[in-house]
N, C-alpha and C positions, 0 to 999 in steps of 0.2 A: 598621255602615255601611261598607261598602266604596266609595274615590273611585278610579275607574281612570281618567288619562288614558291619551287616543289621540292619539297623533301621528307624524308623520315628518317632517320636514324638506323632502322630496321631494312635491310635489304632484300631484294625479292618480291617489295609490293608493285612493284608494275611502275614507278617511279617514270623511271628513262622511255619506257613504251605508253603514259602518259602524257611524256613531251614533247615525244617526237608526233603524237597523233595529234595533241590537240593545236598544236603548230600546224599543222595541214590542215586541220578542220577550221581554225579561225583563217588562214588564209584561201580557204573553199568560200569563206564568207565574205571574203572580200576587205580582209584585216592585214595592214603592214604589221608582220611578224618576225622577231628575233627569238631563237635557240640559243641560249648561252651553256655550254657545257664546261661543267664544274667538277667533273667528277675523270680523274684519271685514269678510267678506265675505260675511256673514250665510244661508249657504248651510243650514247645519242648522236655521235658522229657520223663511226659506220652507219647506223639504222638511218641515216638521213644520206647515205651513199657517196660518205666522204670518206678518203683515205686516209686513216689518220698515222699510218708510216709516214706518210711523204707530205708532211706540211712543212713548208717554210717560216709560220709562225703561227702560234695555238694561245690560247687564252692563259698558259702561261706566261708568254711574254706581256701580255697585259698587265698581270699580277705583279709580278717578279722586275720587268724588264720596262716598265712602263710603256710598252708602245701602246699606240690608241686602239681602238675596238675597229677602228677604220682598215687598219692596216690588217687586221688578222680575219675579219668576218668572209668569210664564201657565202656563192648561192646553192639552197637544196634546189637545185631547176624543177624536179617530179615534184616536189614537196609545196612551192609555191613560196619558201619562206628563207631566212637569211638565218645563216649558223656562226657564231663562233667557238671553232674546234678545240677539243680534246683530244692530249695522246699523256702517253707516261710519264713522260718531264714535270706534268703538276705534281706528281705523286711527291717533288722535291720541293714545290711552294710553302706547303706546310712548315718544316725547317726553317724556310730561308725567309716569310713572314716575321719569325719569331722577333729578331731580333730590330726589327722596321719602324721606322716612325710611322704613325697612321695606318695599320698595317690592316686595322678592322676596316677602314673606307674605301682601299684601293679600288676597290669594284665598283662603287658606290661615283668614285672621284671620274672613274671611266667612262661610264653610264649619260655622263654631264651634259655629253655635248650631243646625245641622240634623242633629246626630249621630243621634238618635231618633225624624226625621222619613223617614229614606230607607233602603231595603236598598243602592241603587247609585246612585251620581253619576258620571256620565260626564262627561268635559273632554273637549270637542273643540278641537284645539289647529289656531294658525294653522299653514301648510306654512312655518314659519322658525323657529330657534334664535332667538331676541328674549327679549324679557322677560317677554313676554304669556305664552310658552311657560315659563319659568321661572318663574313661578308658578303653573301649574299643574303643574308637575315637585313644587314645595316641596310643592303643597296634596294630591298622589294617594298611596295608599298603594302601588300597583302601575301599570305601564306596559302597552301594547297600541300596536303596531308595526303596523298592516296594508303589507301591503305586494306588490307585483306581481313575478312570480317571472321579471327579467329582468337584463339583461348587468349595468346600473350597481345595481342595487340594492342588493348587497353592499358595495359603495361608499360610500353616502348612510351602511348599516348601519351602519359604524365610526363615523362622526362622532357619532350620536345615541346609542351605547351610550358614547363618551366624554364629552357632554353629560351623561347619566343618572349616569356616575359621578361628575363633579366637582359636582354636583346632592347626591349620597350624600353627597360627602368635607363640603360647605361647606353644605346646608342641610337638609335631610332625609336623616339618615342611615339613616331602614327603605324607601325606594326600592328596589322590584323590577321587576324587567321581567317581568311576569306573564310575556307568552305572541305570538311573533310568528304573523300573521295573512295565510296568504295569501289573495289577493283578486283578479277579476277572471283566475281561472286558467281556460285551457285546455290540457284533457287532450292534444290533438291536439297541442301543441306541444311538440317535442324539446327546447328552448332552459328552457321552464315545467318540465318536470320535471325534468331537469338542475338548474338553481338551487332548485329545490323538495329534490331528495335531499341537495344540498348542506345547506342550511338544517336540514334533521333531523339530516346527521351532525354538524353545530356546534353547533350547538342542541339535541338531543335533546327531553327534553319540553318546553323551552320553546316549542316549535312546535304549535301547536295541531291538532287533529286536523284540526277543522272546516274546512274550504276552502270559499271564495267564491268560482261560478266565474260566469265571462261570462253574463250574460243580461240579455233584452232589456227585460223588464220591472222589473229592477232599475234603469234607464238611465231607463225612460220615468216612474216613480214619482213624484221630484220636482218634476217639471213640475203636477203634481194638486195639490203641498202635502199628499203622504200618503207615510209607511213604506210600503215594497212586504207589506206583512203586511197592511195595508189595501185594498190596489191590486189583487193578485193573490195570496191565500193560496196557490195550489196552484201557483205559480211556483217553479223551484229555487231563484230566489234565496234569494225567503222561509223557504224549508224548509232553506236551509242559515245562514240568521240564528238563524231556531228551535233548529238544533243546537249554532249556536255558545251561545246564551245556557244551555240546557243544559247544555253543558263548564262555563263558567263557574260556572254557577249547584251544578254537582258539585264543581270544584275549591274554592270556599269553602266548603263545608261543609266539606270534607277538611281542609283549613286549619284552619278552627273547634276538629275533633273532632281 
């Protein structure tokens, strides 16, 4: 079982519309797949065509309330893949961690009993350094950085690769940063490629091959409560989700073997 979070810090990189896609593309592949949504604002929820007004219990109750991942997970049916939900209520976990024993592992303690139930668990993390995000830092074996190939983004970069370490030093010490993710790239921009060469000469293969670029029906997808793999197979977005799960789905075996 591989648990990858995805996060940044920085809002707006395509984050949420990278998990809900590539959740559908590794389950296109034939991969038992979990969506864990982490972020209050229950964005990966809708877009995977769940109501997140009318849940009975959300990944807050997990956090907070200890119930298991069992009791809160639904199925995305179009999607191919298993979610557990997001709504407003986590926006109160932050607070109500603070004062908790173990309060970095909860997620991590949750996680325990689905080792032989999933190829891939995805953490879609809120856009903040918090707690919520430190727990799925503890609970992932590898990290996923999507990110937009612009002036500050190298910027935001430093903070979350110094997060990710003091995460290594103080609670999960086999924390990697799989692989940064550009996303929402245009080829026609001088600024996009520039920060994109950059990004490969520091990063080398940490840099994914696969690029996310602008399209429109990646944009119009969540509005359906569907992955654009359901929306429009033959959209580049789609076909550039499919490659990325692909790489992915290449690089752990190499790992494995």
């Amino acid at each position: 079982m591989k648990i990858l979070a995805i996060t940044n810090q920085k809002g707006g990189v395509g984050k949420t519309t990278t998990c809900v896609n590539l959740a559908a593309s590794l389950a296109a592949n034939y991969k038992k797949v979990l969506l864990i949504d982490l972020d209050p604002q229950g964005n990966a929820t809708t877009g995977s065509g769940v109501d997140k007004a009318n849940l009975k219990f959300s990944i807050y109750h997990v956090l907070i309330c200890k119930k298991s991942l069992e009791e809160v997970i639904v199925t995305c049916e179009k999607g191919g893949y298993h979610i557990a939900p997001s709504n407003r209520e986590l926006a109160g976990a932050e607070v109500e961690l603070v004062n908790e024993l173990a309060r970095e592992t909860r997620l991590k303690q949750a996680l325990a009993n689905l080792e032989q139930v999933y190829d891939y668990i995805l953490l879609d993390c809120p856009p903040a350094l918090n707690l919520v995000t430190v727990n799925a830092l503890t609970a992932a074996n590898t990290v996923m950085i999507p990110m937009q190939c612009e002036y500050y983004a190298l910027e935001g970069l430093s903070d979350l690769v110094n997060t990710i370490k003091k995460v290594r030093a103080n609670l999960n010490a086999t924390l990697e940063i799989e692989g940064l993710l550009r996303t929402m790239f245009d080829n026609r921009n001088m600024l996009a490629q520039q920060v994109s060469a950059q990004l490969v000469s520091h990063f080398g293969d940490k840099v994914y091959k696969s690029v996310i670029p602008r399209n429109i029906r990646l944009a119009e997808a969540p509005s359906y409560g569907l992955p654009v793999l359901i929306y429009d197979k033959t959209s580049r977005g789609a076909q550039a989700y499919l490659e990325l799960a692909k790489e992915i789905i290449l690089k752990n075996q190499k790992v494995k073997e």
